[in-house]
N, C-alpha and C positions, 0 to 999 in steps of 0.2 A: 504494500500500500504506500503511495506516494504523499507524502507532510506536506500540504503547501505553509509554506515559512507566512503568515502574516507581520507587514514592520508594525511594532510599539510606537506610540505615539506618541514622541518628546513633549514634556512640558519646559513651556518657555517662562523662563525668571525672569521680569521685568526691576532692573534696580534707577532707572535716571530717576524716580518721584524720590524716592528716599536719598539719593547723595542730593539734589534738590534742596532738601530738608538739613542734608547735614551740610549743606555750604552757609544756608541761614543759621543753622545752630554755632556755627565756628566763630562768628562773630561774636557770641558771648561764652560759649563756652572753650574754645581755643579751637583749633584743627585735629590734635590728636586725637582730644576728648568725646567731640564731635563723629570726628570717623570712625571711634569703636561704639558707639551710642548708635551710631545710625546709617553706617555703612557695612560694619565688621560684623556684629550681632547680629543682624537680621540676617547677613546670608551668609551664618557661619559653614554651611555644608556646603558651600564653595571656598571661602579665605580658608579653611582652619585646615583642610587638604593641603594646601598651596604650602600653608604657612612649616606646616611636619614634613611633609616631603621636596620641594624647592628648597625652600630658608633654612628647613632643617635647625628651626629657634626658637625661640619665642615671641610669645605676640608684641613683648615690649623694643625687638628687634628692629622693626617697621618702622616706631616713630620718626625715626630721621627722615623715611623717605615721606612719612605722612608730612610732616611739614614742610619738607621743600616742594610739595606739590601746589602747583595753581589750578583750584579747587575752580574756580571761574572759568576757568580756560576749555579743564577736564570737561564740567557743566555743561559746554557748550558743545564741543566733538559731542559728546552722548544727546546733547538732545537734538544736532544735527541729525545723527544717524537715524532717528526716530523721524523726523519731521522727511528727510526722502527717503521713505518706505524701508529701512533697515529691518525692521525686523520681520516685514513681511519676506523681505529680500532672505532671511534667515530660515525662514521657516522652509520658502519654494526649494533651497539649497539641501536643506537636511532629506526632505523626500526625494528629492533629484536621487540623493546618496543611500537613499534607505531604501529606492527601489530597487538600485545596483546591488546590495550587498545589506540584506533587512535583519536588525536587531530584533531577537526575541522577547527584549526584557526594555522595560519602559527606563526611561533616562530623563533628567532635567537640564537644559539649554539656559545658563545664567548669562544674562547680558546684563554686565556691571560695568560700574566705572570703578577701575583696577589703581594701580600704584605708577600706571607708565613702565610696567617691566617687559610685558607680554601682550601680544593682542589675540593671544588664541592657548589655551592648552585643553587636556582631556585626561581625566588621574581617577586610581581608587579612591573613594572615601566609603560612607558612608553607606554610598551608590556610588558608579561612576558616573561621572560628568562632563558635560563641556561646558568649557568659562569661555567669555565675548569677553575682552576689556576696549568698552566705547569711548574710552580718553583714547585709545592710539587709532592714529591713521591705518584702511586695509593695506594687508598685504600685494606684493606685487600683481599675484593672480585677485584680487579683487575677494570681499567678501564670500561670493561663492565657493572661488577657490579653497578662502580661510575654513572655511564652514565642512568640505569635504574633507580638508587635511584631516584635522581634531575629529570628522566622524572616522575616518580611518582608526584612528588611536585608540579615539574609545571603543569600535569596537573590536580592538585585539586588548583591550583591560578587560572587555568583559568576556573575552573568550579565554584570556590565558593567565591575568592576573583577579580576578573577582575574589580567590582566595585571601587577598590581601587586605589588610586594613592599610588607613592612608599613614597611620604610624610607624608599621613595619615595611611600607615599601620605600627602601630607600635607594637613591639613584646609584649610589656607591657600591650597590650589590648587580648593578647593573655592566656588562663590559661595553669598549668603544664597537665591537661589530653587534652587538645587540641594540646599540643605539644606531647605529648604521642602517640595519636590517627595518628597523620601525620607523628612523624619516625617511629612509629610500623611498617603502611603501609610502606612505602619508603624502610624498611630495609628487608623486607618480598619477596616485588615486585621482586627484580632479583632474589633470589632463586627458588619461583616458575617458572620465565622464564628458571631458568638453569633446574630446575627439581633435585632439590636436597631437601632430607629427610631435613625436618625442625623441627628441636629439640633445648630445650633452650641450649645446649653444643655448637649447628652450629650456634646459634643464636649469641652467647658469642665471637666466630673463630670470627668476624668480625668488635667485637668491642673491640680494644687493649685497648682503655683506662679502660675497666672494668678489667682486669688482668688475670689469667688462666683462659680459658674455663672451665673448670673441676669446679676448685671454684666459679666461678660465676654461674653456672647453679645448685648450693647447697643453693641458695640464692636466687632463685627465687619468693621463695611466701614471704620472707622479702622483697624483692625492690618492689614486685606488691602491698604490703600493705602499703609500704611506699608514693606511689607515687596515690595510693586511699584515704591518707588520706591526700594528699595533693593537689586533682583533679581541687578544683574549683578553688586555691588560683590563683593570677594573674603573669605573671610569669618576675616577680622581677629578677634583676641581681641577689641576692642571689640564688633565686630560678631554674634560668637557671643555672650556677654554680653545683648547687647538682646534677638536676636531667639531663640537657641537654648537658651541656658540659661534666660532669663523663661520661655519657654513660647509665643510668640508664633508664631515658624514651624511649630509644630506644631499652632498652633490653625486657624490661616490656611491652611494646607496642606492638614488635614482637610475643612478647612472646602471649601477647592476640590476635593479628590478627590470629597466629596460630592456636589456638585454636577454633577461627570462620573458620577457612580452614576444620579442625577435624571435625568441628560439619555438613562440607556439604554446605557453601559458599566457592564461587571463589573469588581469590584477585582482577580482575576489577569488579564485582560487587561492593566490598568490598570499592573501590576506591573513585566509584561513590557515594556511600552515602555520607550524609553530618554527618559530624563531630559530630553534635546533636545526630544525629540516632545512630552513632557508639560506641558513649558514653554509650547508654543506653543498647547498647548488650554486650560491653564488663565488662561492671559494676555488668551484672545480670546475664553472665556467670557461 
């Protein structure tokens, strides 16, 4: 007998009314005060993930970057995004991606105004999730893009990490080809939905922190050798630094899942395997 897969149907968090609230409250109660009263609290099952697994500290960790934040500024990105159709733009995008590759298990989509660190991530908590942060400008591929990447992630947390709480998973237990394997997919995932030719130069369009597309796709079998002979290490802040915050895992990543597309695999097959399997195809490509 054949299962037809029905997608769960994300719930979407709406936070610009309450930062809203906490830009008026900051004026008598201060910024910090403020942000944990009326941004932090209400959607602790989005920060408090973030805060154990990212920051990997405490919540008093933040305040520096709460107060250098222009709470006006953030206000206004968020309720741009709202005012030309973002969040319906959010919602068309998650189905685009839930039809390609449909979650069994219902999820919630937080669209917050964030700290300015990240404009997309997808983590265990609670539940796993996807976080929106509406202070930062979309990514290159455009919110749809952002929207497919993060559903990629989340749903390989809820296929292969759900065991986790957001306390125990820590990224440090994670290696540089595990991180590899998870942006490769993730940064692959909306191109194929858009149906765009995937070459290392498209691959390169979409990650500014790597530098000219052109130069960076000259460089290809340098970062893929660099990041092979760094596959198993653990991945260290130094080593997030080189390979994941540059851009380098995810260029090199795409760049292999491409190449499994080339050879005659689909990216939700792709998806679906576990991180082990994927290791061993793209290593013996």
């Amino acid at each position: 007998m054949i299962r037809v897969i029905e997608p769960a149907e994300p719930t979407i968090i709406l936070g610009v009314e309450a930062f809203e609230e906490c830009t008026r409250q900051s004026e008598t109660l201060g910024k910090w005060e403020a942000w944990k009263q009326f941004n932090f609290e209400p959607f602790k099952g989005a920060f408090q993930p973030m805060l154990d697994v990212v920051y990997q500290d405490e919540l008093e960790s933040l305040k520096p970057f709460v107060e250098a934040m222009d709470f006006n500024a953030s206000l206004a990105n968020a309720q741009l995004f709202i005012a030309t159709g973002g969040e319906n733009r959010v919602r068309h995008a998650l189905h685009r991606a839930m039809n390609a590759l449909p979650s069994e298990e219902p999820f919630p989509v937080y669209l917050l105004v964030g700290l300015g660190h990240t404009n997309g991530m997808a983590l265990p908590g609670h539940e796993p999730y996807i976080y929106m942060g509406l202070e930062q400008t979309p990514c290159p591929q455009g919110i749809e893009g952002l929207v497919a990447h993060e559903y990629n992630h989340l749903y390989r947390v809820q296929r292969f990490h759900q065991r986790y709480s957001a306390e125990s998973f820590c990224l440090e237990n994670l290696t540089v080809g595990e991180f590899t394997i998870t942006e490769g997919l993730a940064t692959v995932f909306p191109l194929v939905l858009s149906e765009i030719e995937i070459t290392p130069r498209r691959i390169a369009e979409c990650l500014p922190a790597l530098g000219d597309p052109a130069e960076v796709a000259t460089r290809e079998d340098a970062m893929r050798a660099d990041v092979l002979a760094h596959w198993n290490e653990p991945a260290s802040r130094e080593m997030i630094v080189r390979f994941v915050e540059s851009g380098v895992s995810y260029f090199a990543g795409a760049v292999m899942m491409s190449r499994l597309l080339e050879a005659g695999y689909d990216i939700c097959g792709l998806t679906r395997l576990s991180t082990e399997r994927l290791s061993e195809m793209v290593r013996l490509d």
